[in-house]
N, CA, C and O atoms as a DFTB+ gen file, in Angstrom:
372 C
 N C O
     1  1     -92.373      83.340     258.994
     2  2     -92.493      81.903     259.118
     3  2     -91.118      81.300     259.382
     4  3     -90.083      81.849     259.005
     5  1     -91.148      80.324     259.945
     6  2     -89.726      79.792     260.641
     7  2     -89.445      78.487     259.462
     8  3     -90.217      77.546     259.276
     9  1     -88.243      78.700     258.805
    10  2     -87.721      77.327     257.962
    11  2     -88.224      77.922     256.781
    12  3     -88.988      77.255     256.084
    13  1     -87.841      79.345     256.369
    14  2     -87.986      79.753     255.073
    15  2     -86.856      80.221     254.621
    16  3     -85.923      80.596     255.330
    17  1     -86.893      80.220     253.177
    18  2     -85.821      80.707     252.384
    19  2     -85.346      82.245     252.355
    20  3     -86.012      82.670     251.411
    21  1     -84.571      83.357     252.843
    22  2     -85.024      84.394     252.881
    23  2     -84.020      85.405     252.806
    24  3     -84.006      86.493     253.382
    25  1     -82.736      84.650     251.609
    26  2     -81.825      85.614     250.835
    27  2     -82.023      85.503     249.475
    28  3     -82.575      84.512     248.997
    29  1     -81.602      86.485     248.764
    30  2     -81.767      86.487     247.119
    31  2     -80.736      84.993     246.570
    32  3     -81.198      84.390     245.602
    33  1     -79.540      84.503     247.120
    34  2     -79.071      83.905     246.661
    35  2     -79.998      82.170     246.666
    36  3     -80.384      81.613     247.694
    37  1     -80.122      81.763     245.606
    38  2     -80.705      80.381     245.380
    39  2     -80.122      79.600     246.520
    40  3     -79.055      79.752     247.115
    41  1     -81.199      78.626     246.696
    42  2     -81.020      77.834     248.202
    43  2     -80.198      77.005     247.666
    44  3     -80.020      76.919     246.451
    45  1     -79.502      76.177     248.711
    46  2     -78.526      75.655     248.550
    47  2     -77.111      75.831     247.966
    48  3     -76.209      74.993     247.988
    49  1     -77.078      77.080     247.437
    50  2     -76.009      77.680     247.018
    51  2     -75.069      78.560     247.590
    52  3     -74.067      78.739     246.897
    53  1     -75.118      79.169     248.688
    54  2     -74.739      80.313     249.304
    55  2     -73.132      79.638     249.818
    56  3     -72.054      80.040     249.379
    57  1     -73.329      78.429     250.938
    58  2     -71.531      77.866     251.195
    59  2     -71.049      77.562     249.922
    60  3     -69.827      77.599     249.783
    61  1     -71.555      77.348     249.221
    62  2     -70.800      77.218     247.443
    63  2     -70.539      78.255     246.828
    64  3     -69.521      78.377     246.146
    65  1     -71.337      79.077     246.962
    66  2     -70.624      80.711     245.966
    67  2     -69.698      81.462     247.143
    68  3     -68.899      82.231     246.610
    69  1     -69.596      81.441     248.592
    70  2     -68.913      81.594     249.425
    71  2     -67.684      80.967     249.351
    72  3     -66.667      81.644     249.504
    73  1     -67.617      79.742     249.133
    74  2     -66.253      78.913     249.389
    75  2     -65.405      79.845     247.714
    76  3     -64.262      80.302     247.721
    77  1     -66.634      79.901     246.157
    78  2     -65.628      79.994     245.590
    79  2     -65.001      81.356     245.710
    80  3     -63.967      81.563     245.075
    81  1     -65.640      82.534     246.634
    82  2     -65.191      83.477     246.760
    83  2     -64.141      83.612     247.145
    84  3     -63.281      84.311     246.609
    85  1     -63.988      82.801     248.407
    86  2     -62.219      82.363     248.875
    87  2     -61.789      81.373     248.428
    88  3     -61.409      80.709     249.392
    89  1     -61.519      80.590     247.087
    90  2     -60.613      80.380     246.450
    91  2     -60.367      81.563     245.571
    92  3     -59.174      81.840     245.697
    93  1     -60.791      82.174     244.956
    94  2     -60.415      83.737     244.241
    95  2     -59.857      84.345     244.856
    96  3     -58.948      84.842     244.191
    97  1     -59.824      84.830     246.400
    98  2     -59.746      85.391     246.611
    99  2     -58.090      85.572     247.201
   100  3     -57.501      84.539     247.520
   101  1     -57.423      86.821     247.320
   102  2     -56.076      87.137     247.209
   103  2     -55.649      87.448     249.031
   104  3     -54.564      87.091     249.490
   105  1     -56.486      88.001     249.691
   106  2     -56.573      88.252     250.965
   107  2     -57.494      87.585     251.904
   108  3     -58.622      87.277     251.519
   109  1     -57.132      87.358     253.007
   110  2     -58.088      86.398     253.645
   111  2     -59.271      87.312     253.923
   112  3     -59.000      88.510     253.844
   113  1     -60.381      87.037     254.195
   114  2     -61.667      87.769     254.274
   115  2     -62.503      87.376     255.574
   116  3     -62.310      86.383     256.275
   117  1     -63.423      88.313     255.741
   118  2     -64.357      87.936     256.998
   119  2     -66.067      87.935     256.439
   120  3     -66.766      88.686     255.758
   121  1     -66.217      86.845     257.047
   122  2     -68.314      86.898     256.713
   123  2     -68.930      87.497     256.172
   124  3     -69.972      87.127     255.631
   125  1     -68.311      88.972     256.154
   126  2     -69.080      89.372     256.238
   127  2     -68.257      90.132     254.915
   128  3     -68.976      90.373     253.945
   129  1     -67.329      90.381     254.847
   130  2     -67.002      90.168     253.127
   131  2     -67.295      89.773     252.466
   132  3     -67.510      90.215     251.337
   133  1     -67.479      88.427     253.013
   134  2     -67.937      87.259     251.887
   135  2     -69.021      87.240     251.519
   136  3     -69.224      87.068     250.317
   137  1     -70.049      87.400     252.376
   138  2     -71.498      87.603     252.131
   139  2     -71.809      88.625     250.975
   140  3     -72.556      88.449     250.012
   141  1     -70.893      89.984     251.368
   142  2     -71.215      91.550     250.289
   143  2     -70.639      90.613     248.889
   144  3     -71.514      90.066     248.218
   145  1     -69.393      90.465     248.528
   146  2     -69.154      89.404     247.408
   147  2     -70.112      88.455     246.588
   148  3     -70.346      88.549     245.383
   149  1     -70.723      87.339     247.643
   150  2     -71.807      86.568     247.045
   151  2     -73.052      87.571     246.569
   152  3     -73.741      87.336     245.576
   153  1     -73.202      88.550     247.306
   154  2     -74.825      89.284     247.429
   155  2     -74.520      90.251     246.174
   156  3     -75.514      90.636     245.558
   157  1     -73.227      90.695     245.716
   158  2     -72.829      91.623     244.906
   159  2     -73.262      90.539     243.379
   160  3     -74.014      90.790     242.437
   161  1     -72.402      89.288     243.681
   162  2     -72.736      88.253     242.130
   163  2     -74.134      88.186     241.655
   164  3     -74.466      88.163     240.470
   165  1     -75.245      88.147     243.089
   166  2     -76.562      87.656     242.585
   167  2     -77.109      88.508     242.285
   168  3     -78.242      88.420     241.813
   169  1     -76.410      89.752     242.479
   170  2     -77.321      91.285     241.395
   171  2     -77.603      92.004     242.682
   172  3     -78.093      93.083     242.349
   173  1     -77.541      91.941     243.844
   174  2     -77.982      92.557     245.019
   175  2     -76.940      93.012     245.079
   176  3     -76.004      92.233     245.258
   177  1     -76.543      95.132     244.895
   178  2     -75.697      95.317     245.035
   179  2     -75.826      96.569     246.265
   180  3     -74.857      97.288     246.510
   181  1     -76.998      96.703     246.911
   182  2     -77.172      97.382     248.145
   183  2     -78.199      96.664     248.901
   184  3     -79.374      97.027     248.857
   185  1     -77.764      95.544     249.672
   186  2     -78.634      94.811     250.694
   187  2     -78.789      95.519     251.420
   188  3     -78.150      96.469     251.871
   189  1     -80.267      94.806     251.700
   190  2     -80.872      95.676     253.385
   191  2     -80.300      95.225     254.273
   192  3     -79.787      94.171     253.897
   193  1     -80.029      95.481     255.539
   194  2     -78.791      95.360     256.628
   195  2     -79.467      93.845     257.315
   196  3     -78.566      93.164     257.803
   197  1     -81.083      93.104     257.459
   198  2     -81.599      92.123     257.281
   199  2     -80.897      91.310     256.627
   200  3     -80.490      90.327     257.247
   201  1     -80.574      91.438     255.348
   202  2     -79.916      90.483     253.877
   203  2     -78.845      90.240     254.311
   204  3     -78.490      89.076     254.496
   205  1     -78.102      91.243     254.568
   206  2     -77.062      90.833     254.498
   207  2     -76.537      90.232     255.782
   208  3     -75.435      89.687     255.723
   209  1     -77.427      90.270     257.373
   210  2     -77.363      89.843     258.226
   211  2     -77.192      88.621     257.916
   212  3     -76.113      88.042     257.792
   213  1     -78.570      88.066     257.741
   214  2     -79.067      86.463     257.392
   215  2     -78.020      86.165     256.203
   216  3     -77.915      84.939     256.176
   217  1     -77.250      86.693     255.272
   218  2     -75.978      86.057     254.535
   219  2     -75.087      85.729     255.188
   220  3     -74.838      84.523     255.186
   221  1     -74.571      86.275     255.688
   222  2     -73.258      86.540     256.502
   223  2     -73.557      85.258     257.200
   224  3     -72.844      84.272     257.012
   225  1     -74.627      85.234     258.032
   226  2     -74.862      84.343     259.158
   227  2     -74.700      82.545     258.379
   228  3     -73.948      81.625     258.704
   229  1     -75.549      82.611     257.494
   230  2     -75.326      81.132     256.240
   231  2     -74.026      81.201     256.094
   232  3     -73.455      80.603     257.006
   233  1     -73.370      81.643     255.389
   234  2     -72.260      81.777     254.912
   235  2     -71.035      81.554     256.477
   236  3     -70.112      80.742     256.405
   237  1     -71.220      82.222     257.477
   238  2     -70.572      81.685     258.794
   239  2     -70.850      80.360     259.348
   240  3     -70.037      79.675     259.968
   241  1     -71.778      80.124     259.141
   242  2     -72.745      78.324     259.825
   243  2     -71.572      77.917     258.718
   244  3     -70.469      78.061     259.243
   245  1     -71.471      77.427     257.271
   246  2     -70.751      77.091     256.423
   247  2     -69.805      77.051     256.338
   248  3     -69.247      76.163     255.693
   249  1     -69.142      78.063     256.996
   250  2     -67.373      77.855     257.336
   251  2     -67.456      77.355     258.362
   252  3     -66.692      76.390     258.383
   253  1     -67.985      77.471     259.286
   254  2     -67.716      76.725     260.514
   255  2     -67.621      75.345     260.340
   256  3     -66.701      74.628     260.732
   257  1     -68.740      74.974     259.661
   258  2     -68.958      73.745     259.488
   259  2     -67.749      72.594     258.555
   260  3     -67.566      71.416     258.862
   261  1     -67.176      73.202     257.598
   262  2     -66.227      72.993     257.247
   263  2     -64.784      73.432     257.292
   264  3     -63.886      73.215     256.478
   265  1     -64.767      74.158     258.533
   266  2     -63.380      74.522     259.062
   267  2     -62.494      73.198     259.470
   268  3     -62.705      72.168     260.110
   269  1     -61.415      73.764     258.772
   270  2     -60.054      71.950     258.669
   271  2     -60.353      71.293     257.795
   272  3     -59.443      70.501     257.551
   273  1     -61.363      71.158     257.010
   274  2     -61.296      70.092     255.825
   275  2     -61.328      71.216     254.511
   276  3     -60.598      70.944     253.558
   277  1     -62.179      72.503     254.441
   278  2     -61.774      73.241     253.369
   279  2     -61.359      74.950     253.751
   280  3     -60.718      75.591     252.918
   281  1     -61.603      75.318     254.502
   282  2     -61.505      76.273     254.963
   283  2     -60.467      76.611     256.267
   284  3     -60.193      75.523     256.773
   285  1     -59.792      77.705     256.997
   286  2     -59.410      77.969     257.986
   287  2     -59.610      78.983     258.304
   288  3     -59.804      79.869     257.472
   289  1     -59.633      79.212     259.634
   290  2     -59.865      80.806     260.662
   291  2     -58.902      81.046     261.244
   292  3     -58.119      80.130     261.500
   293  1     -58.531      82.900     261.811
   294  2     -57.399      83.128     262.175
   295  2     -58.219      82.711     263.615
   296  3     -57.346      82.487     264.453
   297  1     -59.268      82.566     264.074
   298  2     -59.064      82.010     265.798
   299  2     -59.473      83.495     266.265
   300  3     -59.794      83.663     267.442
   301  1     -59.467      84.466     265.453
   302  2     -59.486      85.810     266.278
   303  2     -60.687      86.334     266.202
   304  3     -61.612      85.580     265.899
   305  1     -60.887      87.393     266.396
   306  2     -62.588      88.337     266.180
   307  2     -62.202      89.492     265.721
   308  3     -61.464      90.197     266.409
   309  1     -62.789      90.038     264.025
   310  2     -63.711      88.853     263.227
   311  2     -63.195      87.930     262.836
   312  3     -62.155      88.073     262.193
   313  1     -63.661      86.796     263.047
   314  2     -62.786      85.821     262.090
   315  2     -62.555      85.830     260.931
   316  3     -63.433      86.059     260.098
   317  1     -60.908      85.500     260.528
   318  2     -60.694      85.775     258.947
   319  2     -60.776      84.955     258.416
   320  3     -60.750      84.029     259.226
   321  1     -60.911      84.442     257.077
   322  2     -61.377      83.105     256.640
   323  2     -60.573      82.601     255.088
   324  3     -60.867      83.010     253.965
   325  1     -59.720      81.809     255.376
   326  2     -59.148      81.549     253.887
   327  2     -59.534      80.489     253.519
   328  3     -60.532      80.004     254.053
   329  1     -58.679      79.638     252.229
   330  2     -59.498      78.389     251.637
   331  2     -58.248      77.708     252.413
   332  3     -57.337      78.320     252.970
   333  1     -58.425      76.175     252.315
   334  2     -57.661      75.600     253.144
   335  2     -56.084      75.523     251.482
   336  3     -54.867      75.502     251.666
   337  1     -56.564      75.509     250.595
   338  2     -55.525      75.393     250.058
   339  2     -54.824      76.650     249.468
   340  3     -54.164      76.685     248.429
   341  1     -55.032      77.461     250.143
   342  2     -54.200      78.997     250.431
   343  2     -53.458      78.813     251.425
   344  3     -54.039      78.939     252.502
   345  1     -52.378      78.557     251.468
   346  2     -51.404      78.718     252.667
   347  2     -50.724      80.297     252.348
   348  3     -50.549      81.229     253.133
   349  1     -50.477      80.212     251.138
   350  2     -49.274      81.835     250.990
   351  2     -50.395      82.938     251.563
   352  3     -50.010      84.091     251.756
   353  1     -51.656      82.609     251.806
   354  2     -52.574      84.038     252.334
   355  2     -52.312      83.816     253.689
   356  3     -52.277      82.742     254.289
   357  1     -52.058      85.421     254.276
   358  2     -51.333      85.186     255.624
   359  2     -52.641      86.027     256.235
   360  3     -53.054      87.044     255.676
   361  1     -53.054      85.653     257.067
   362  2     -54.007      86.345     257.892
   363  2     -53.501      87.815     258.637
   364  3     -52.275      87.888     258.720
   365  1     -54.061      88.694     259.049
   366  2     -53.401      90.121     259.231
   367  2     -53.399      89.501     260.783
   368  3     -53.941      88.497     261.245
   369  1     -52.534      90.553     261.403
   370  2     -51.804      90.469     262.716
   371  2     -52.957      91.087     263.989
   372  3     -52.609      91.128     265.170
């Protein structure tokens, strides 16, 4: 069905347990880090490659969406993703 809920993480929560992953976090990360991180908190600690697709993908719509006001990207592929108030995290070369 189209416009369903269809990760373990509670709706509306996923750019929120994402964002606080990169404020914790020590190295800048990609989607798809971030996603295994969130999916690891909600007890899902071997997603089906589905799960963690459709995470990754929320969790990317979400940075995008707030890229420059809380978040930044290195611009490159994959994109790396820090919090905007991490400057000392240097994105890899």
């Amino acid at each position: 069905k189209p416009w369903t809920h269809n990760i373990p993480v509670p709706f509306g929560q996923c750019g929120r347990r994402a964002m606080a992953v990169l404020r914790s976090a020590s190295l800048p990360m990609t989607a798809r880090q971030v996603a295994l991180q969130v999916l690891l908190e909600v007890g899902c600690e071997q997603p089906e490659l589905q799960t963690l697709r459709r995470t990754q993908c929320a969790i990317e719509s979400s940075f995008r969406k707030f890229k420059g006001r809380t978040v930044e990207s290195s611009g490159k592929y994959p994109a790396q993703w820090r919090a905007i108030n991490k400057p000392q995290v240097t994105f890899d070369p």
